[in-house]
Backbone as CSV, one residue per row, in Angstrom:
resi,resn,N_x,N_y,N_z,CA_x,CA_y,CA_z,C_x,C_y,C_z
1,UNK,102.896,72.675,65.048,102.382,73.312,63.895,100.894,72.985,63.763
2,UNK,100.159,73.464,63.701,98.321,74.107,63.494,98.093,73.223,62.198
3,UNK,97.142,72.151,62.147,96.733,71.607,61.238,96.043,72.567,60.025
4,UNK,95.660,72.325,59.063,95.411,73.145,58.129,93.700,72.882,58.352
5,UNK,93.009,74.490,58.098,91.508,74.276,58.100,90.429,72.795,57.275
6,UNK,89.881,72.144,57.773,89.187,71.341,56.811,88.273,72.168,56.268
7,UNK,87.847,71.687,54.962,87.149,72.261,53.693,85.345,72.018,54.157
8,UNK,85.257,73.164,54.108,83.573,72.829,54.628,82.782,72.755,53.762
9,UNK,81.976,71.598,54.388,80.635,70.963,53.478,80.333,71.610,52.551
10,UNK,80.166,70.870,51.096,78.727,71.265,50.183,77.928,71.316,50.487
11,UNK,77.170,72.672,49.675,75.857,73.190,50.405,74.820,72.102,49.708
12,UNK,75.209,71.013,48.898,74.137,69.860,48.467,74.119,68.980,49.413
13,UNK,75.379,68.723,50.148,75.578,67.509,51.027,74.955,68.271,52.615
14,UNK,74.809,69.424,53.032,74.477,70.046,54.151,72.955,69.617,54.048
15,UNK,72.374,70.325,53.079,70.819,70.453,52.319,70.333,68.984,52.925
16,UNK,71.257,67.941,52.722,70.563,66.520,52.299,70.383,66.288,53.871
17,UNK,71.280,66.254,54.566,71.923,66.076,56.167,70.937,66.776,56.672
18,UNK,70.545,67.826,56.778,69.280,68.627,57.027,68.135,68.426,57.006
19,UNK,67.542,67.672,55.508,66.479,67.760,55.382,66.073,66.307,55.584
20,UNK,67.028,64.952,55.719,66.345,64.192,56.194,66.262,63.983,57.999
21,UNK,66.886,65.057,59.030,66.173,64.422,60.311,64.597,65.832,60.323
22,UNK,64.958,66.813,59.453,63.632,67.737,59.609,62.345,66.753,58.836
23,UNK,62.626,66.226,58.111,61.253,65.136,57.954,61.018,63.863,58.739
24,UNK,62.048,63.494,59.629,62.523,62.094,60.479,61.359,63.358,61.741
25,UNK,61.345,64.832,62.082,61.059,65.393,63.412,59.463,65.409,63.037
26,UNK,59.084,65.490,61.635,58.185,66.146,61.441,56.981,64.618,61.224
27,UNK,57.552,63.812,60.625,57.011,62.154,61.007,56.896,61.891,62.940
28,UNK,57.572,62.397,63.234,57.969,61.810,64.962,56.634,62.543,65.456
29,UNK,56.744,64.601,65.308,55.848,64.862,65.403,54.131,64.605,65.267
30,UNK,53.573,64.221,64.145,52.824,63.673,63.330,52.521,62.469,64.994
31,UNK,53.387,61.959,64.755,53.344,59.964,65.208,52.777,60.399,66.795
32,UNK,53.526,61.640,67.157,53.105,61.788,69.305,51.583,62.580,68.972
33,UNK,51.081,63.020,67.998,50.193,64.014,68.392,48.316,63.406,67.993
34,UNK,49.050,62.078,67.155,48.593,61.260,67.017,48.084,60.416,67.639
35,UNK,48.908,60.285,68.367,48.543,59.090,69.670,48.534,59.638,70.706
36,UNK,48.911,61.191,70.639,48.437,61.818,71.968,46.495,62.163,72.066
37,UNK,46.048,62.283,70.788,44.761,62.097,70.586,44.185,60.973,70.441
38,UNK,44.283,60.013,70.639,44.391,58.927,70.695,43.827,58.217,71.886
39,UNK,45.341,58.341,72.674,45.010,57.826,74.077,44.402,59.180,74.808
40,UNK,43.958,60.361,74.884,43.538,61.569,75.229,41.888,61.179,74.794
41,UNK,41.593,60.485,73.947,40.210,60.916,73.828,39.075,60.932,74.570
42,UNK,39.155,59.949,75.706,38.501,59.474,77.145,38.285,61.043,77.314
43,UNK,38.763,61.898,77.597,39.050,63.347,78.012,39.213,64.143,77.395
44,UNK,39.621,64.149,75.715,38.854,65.277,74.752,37.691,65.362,74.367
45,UNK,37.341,64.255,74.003,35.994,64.361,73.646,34.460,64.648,74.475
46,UNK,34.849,64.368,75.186,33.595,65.124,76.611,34.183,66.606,76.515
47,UNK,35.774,67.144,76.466,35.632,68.684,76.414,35.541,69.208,74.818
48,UNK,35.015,68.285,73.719,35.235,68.865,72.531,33.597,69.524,72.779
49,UNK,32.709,68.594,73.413,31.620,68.312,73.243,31.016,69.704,74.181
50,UNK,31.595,69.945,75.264,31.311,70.943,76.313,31.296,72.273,75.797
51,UNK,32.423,71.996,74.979,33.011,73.573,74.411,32.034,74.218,73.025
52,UNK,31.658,72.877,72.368,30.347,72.746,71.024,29.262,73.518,71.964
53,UNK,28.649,72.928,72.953,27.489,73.031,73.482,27.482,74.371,74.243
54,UNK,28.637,75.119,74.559,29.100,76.355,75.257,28.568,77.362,74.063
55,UNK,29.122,77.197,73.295,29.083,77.588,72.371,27.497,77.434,71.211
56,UNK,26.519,76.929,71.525,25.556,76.395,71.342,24.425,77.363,72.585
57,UNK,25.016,77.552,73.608,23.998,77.845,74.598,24.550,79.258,74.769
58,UNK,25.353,79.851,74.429,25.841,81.262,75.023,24.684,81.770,74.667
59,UNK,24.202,82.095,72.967,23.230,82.834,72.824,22.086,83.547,73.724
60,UNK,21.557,81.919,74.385,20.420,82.125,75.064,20.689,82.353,77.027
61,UNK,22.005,81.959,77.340,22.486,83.189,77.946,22.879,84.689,78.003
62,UNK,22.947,85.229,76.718,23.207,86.421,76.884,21.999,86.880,76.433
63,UNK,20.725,86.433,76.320,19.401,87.102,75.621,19.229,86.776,77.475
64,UNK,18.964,85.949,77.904,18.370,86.195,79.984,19.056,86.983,80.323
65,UNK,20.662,87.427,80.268,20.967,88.623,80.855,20.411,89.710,80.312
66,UNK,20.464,89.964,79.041,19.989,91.503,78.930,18.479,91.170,79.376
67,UNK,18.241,90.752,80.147,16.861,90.597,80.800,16.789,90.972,82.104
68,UNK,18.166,91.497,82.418,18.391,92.004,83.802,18.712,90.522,84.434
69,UNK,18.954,89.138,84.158,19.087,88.029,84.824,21.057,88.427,85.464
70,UNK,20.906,87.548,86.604,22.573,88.139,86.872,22.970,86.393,86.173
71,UNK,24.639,86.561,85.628,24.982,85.597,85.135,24.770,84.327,85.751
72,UNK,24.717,84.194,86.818,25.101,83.279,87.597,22.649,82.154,87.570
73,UNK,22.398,82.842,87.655,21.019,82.333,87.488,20.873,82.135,86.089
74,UNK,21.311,82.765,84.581,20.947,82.558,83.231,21.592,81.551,83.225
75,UNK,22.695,81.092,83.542,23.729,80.274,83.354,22.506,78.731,84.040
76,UNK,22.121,79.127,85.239,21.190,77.845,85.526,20.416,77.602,85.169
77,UNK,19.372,78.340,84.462,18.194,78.283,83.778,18.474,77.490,82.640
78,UNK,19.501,78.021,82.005,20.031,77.309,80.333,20.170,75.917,80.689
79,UNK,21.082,75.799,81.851,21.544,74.360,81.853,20.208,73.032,82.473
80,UNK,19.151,73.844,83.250,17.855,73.221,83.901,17.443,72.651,82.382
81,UNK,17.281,73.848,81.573,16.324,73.795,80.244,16.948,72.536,79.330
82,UNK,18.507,73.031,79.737,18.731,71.647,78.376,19.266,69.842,78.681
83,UNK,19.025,70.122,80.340,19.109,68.823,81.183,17.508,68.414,80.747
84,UNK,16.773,69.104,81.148,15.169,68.728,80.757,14.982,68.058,79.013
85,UNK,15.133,68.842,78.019,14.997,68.354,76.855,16.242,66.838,77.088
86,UNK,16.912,66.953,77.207,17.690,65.839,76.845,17.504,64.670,77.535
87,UNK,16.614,64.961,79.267,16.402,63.802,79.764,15.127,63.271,78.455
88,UNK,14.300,64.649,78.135,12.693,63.896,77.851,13.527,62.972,76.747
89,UNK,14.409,64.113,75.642,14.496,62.848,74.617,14.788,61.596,75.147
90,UNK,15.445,61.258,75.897,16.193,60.046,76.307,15.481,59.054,76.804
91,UNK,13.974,59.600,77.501,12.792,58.471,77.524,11.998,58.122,76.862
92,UNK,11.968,59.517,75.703,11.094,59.141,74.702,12.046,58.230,73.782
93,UNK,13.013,57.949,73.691,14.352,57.072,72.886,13.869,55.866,73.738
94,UNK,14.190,55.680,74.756,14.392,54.661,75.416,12.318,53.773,75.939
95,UNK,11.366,54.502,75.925,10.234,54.066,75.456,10.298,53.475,74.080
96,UNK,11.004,54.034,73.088,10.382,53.198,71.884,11.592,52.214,71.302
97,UNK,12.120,52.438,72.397,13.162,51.173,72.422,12.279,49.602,73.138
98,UNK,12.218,50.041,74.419,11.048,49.348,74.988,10.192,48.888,74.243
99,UNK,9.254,49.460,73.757,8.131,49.159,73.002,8.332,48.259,71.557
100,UNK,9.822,48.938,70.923,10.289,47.396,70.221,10.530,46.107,70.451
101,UNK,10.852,46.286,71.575,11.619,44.916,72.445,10.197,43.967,72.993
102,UNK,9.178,44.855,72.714,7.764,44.250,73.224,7.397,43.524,71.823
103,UNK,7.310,44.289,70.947,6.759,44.035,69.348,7.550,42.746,68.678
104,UNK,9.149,42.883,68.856,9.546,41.695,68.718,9.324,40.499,67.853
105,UNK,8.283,39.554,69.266,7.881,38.335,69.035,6.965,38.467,67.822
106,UNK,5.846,39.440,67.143,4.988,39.714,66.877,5.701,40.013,65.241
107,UNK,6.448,40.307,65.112,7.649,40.876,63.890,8.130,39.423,63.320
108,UNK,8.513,38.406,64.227,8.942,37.305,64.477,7.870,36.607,63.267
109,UNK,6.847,36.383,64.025,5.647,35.749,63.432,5.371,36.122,62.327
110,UNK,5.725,37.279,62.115,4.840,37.892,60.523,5.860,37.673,59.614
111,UNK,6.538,37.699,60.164,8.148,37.395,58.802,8.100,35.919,58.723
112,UNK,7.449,34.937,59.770,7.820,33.662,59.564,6.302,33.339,58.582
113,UNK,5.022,33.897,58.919,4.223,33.734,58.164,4.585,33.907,56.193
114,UNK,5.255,34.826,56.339,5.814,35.493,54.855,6.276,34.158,53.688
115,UNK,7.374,33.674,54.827,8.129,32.610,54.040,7.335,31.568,54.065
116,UNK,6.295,30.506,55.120,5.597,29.910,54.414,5.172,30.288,53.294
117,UNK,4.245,31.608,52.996,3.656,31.913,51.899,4.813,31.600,50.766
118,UNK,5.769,32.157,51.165,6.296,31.750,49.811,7.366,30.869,49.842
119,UNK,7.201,29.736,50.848,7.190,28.509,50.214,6.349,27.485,49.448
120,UNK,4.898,27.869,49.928,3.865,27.159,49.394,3.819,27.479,47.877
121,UNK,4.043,29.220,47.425,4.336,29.480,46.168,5.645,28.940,45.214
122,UNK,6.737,28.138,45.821,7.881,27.745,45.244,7.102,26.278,45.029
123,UNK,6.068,25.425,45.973,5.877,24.480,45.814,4.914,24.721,44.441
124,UNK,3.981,25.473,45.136,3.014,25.217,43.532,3.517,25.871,42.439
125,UNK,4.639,26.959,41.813,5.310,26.446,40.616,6.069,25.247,40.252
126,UNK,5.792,24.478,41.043,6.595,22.926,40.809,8.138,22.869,40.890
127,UNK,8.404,23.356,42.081,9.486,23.586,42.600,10.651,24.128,41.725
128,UNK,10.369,25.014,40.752,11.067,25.836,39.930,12.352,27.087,40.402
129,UNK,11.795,27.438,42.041,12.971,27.936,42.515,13.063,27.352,43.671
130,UNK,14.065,26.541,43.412,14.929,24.938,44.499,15.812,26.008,45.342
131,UNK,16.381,27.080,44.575,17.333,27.976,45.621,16.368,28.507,46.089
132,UNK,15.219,29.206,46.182,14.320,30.117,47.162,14.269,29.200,48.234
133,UNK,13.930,28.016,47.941,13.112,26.862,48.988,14.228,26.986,49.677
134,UNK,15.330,26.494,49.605,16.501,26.433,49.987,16.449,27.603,51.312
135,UNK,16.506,28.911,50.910,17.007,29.950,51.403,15.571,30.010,52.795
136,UNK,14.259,29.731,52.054,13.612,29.713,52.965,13.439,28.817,54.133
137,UNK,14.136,27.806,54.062,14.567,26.517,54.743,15.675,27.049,55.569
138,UNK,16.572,27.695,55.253,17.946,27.984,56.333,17.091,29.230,57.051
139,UNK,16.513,29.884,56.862,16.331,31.196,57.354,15.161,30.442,58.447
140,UNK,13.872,29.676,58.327,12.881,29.173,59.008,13.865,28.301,60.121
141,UNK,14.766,27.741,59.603,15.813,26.610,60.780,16.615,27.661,61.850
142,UNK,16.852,29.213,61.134,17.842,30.240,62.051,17.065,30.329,63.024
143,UNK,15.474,31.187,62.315,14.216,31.662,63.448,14.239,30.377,64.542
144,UNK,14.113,29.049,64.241,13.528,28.060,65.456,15.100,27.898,66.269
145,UNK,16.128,28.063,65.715,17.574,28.605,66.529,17.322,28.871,67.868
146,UNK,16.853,30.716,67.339,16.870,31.873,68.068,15.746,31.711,68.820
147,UNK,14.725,30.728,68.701,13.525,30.813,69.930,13.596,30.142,70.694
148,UNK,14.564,28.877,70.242,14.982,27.620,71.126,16.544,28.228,72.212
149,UNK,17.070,29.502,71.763,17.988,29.767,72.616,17.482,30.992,72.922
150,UNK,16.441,31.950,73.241,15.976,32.575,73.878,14.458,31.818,74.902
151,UNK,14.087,30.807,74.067,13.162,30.355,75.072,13.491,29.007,74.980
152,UNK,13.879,27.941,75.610,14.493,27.086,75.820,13.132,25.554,76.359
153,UNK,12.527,26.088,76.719,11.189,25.417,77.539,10.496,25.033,75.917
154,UNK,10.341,26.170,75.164,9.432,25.803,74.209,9.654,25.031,73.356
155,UNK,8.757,24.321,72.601,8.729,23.459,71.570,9.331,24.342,69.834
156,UNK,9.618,23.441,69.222,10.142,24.448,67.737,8.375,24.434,67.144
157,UNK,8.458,25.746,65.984,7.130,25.932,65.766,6.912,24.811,64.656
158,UNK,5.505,24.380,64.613,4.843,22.843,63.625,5.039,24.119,62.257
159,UNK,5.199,23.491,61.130,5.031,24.121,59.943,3.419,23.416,59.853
């Protein structure tokens, strides 16, 4: 004898059964696409950047073709032109990078000149700001630090 049909689900109890693995897929989702950008970025981001700059340079490819240029030469010209600007910026960046790294010592000195001055001014208000002196004392002890572990030979500077 044929068991009798079982009584099928409430449509509240189906609803519930449902809707928590469609938010369990949609968290999971979320969680891979996440970390698929993630660990992907080594390799999106050079093509986010390609596709910006494609998109950045078409213009002045399609103004050399209607110049009668065939694609294949506008396409090199654009890319000559914007290898050129980007090397110059990159020496003119990297010159005044240089040229800081020269100035430096000279930056050094004038900031250390500063705080004498105004230590001599904490002295002659009669030592009224004990925390300035203070501050100018740790900061003058950092500077002779940093010259004694970049230049090691030299003496600390005489106040």
């Amino acid at each position: 004898m044929p068991s009798p049909p079982a009584d099928p689900p409430h449509p509240e109890e189906s609803e519930r059964l449902v809707a928590l693995p469609a938010g369990l897929a949609t968290a999971i989702a979320i969680a891979l696409v996440v970390a698929a950008l993630y660990l992907g970025q080594a390799i999106l981001v050079p093509f986010a950047l390609a596709v910006l700059l494609a998109f950045v340079l078409d213009p002045l490819v399609t103004r050399l073709r209607r110049a009668w240029l065939p694609r294949a030469a506008a396409v090199a010209i654009v890319i000559a032109a914007t290898v050129g600007v980007l090397g110059g910026l990159s020496l003119f960046v990297g010159s005044q990078v240089a040229e800081l790294g020269r100035d430096l010592p000279s930056y050094q000195s004038t900031i250390q000149k500063k705080l004498r001055t105004l230590r001599q001014a904490v002295v002659l208000n009669g030592g009224s700001l004990g925390g300035a002196s203070r501050v100018v004392d740790v900061v003058e002890r950092e500077f002779d630090a940093a010259r004694r572990a970049l230049h090691p030979g030299q003496p600390a500077a005489a106040d």
